[in-house]
N, C-alpha and C positions, 0 to 999 in steps of 0.2 A: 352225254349231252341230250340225246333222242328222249332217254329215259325219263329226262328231265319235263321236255315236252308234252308226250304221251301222260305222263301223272297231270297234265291243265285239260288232256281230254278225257280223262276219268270220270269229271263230272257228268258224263254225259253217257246215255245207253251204246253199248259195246256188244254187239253180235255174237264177236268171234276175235280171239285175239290170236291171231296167226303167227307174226314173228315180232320177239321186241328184244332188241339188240339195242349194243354202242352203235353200229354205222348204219343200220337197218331195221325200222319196224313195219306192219304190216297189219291191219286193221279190217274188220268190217261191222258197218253200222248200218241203220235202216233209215232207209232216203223217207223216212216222216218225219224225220231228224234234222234231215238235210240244211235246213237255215242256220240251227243250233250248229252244226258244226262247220258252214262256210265263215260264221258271223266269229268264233272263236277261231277259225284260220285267217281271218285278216288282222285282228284282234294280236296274233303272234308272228305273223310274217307280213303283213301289206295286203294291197291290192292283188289280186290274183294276176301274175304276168302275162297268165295264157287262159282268157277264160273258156267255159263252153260253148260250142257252138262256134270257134274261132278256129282259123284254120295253124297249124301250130307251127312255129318259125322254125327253121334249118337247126337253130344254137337250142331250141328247146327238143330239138329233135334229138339232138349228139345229146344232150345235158341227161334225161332219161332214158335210152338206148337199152345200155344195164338195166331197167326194171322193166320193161315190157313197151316201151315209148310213151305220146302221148297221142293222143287221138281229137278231135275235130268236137265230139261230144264230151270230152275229159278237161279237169280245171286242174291249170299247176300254180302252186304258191312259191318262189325263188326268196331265199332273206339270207344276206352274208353274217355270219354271226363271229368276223374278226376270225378263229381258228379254224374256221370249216363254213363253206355255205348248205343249207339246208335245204332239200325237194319237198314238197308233198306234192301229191296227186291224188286227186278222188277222180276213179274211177267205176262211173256206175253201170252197175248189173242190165242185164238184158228180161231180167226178170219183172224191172221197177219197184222193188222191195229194198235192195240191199247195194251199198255202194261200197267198196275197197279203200282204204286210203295208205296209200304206200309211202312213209316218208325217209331218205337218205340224206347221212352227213357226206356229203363229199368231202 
């Protein structure tokens, strides 16, 4: 299912492809990018549940635990897809280049 995903972010420049699994992929791309690929993660999941700069609820806490949490400056996308709900998380760099997007089937 992930892989299915990841091939609608293809179109777009890819840093580093870190891990791309059935339950687990792992990405990073450059935050001059960044609109390009919020605008195609609402586009495939919604409204972001947890945006940046928001402080992140207890259920979004447990929900990402396993990949590193989220964080107050990090955006998560939640979308049920019927056999599994689906995570992303862009997490951006401390550098202001390069942002992570970590996404999981649960």
């Amino acid at each position: 299912m992930l892989k299915n995903i990841i091939d609608q972010f293809c179109i777009l420049e890819i840093y580093e492809k870190r891990s791309i699994g059935d339950k687990y992929c792992e990405l990073v791309f450059y935050n001059k990018d960044i609109e390009q690929w919020s605008k195609l993660c609402v586009d495939i999941f919604g409204q972001a549940v947890k945006p940046s700069g928001v402080k992140p609820a207890k259920d979004d806490l447990r929900l990402t635990e396993e990949y590193g949490g989220i964080f107050p400056n990090q955006i998560l996308f939640k979308k049920d897809f019927g056999n599994s709900i689906v995570i992303v998380m862009l997490w951006p760099w401390q550098d202001a280049v390069h942002t992570t997007l970590k996404m999981a089937a649960l």
